[in-house]
PLY file of the C-alpha trace (Angstrom):
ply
format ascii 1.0
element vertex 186
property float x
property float y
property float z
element edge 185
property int vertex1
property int vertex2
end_header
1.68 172.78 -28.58
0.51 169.37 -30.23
0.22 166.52 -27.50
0.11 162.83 -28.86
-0.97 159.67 -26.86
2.18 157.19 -27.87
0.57 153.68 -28.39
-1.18 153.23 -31.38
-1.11 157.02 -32.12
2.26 157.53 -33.27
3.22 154.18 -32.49
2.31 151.18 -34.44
2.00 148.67 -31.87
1.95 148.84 -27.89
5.42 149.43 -26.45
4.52 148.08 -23.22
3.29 144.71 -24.71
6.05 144.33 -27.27
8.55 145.69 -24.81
7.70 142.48 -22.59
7.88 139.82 -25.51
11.10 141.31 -26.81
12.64 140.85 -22.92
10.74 137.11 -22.66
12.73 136.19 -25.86
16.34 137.58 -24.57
15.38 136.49 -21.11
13.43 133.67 -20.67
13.48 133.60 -17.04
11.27 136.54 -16.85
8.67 133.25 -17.10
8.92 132.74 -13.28
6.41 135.88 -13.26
3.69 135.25 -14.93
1.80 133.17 -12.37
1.44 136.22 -10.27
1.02 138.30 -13.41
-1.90 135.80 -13.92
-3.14 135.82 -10.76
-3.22 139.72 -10.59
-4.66 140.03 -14.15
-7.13 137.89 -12.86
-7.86 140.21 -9.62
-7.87 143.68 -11.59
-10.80 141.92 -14.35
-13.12 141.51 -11.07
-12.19 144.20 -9.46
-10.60 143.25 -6.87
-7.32 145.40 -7.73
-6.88 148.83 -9.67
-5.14 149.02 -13.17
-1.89 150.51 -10.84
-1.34 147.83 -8.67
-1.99 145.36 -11.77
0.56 146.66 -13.48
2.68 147.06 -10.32
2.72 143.74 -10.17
2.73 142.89 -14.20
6.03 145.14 -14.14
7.60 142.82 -11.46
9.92 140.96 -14.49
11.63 144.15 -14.40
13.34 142.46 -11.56
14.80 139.88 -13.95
16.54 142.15 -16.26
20.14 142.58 -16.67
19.94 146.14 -16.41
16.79 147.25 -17.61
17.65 150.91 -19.08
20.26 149.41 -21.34
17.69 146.30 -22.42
15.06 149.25 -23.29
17.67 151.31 -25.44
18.52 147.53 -27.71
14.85 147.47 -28.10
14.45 150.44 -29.53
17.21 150.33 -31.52
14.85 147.39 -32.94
11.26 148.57 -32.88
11.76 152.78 -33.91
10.79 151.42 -37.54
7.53 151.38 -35.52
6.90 154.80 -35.54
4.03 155.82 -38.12
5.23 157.45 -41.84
2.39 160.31 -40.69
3.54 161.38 -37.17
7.74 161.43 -38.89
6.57 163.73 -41.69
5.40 166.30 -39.58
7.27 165.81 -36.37
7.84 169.06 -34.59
10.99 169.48 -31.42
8.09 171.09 -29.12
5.57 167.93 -29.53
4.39 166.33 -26.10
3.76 162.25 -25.99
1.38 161.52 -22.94
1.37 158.02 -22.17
0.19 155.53 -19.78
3.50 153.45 -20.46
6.50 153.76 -18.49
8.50 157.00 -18.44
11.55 154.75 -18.87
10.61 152.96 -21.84
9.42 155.93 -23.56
11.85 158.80 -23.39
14.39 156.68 -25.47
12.20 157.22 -28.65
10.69 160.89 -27.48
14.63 162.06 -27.70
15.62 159.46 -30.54
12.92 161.91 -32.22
13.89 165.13 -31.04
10.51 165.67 -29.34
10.10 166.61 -25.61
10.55 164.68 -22.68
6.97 162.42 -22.35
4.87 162.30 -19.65
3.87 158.85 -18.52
3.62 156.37 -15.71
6.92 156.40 -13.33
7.62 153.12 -13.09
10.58 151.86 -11.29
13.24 150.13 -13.92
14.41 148.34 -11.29
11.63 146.98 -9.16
8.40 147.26 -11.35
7.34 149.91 -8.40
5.49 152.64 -9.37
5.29 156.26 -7.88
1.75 157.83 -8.33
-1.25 156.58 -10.59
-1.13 155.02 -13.77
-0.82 157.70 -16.56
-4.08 156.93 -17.57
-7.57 158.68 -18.43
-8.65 161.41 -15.82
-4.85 160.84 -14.54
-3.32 162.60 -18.18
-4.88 166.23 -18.12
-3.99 165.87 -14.23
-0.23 165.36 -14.99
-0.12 167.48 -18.23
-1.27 170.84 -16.08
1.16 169.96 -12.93
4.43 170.18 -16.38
2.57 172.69 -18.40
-0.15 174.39 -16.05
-1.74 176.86 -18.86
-0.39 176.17 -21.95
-2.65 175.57 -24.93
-2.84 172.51 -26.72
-3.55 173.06 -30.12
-3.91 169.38 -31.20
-4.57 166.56 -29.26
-4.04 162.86 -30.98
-5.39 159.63 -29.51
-6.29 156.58 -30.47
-8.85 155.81 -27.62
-11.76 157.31 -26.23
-10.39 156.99 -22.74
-8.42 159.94 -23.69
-11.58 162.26 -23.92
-10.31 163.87 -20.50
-7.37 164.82 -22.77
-8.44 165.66 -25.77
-11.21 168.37 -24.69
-8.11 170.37 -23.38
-7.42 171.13 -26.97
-8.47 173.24 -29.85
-8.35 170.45 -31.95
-8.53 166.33 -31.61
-7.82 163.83 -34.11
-9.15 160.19 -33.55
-5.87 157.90 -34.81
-7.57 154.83 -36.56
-3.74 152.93 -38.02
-2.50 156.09 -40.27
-5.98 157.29 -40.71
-6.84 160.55 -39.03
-10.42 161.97 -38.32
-11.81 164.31 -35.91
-12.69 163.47 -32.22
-16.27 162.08 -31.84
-18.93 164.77 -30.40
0 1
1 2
2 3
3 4
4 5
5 6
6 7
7 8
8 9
9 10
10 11
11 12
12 13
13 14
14 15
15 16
16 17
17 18
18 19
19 20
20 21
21 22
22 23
23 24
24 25
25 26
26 27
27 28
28 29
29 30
30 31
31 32
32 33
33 34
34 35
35 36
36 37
37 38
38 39
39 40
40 41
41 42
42 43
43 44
44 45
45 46
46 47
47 48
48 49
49 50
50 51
51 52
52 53
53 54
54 55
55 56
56 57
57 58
58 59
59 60
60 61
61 62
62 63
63 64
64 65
65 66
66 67
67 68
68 69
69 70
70 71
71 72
72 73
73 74
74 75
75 76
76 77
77 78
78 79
79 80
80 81
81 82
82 83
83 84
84 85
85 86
86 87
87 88
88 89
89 90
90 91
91 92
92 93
93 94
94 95
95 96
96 97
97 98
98 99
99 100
100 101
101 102
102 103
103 104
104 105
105 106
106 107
107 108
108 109
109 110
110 111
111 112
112 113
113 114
114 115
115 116
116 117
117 118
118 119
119 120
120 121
121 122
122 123
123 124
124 125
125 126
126 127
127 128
128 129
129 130
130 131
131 132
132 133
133 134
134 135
135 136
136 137
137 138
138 139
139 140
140 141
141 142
142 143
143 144
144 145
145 146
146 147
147 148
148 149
149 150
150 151
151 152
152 153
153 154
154 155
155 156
156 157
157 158
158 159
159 160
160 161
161 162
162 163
163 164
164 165
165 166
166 167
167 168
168 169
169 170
170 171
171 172
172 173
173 174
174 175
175 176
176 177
177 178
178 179
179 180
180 181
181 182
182 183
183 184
184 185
């Protein structure tokens, strides 16, 4: 089994981020967030609030939306060109995408590509809420075992040391720098 962190990796770009400026231009009144975006930004870079609860709150535009599962599916009907040329050439149906990006947002391009279902943060489409950690560092391998307990990764693909809790799961890790692939740093 090859597992493959999603941002960056095999995606050029970070959903999450472009995700949000694709819904502030189709719905500017998502704007009525960001001073508590702001604020909470501001309270998880002193510590005063984890990287969940940030993004609890960060995820709070949700709230604005339309109908957020439908908004997410226009998207990516805009942004699969994303996807890198290296990943698509040797995409196989039994690849895994681990992610710390909402479940939501990323299982429309995990079955636009044929792969399996991704594991990432469960975020609320609704309400911004989320239910457990951020899908994130020590929280990955954690989440990967509870799906796929003993299964053997024989790749692991990151762009970021923060996966190292990940990628020391597999046989094999490959350090994504753009489309430039080179084995995980002892």
């Amino acid at each position: 089994m090859r597992v493959y962190d999603f941002d960056q990796t095999i995606y050029a770009g970070d959903s999450t981020r472009d995700f949000y400026f694709y819904c502030l231009r189709h719905y500017p009144k998502i704007l009525i967030c960001l001073p508590k975006q702001c604020w909470h930004f501001l309270l998880y870079m002193l510590g005063f609030c984890s990287k969940t609860v940030f993004k609890e709150h960060f995820y709070r535009f949700l709230t604005k939306l339309p109908d957020t599962e439908k908004v997410a599916q226009d998207f990516w009907d805009n942004h699969m060109s994303g996807i890198k040329d290296w990943y698509l050439k040797d995409i196989r149906g039994d690849d895994v995408v681990i992610s710390a990006s909402p479940f939501f947002l990323l299982k429309i391009p995990c079955a636009r590509l044929g792969i399996m279902p991704p594991i990432a943060s469960l975020v609320d489409p609704k309400t911004g809420k989320y239910t457990g950690e951020n899908c994130y560092g020590t929280e990955k391998p954690s989440r990967f075992r509870a799906i796929y307990s003993d299964d053997e990764i024989s790749e692991f693909y990151s762009d970021s040391l923060s996966d190292t809790p990940m990628a020391v799961f597999a046989k094999k890790s490959f350090l994504v720098q753009g489309n430039v692939l080179s084995p995980w740093p002892k």
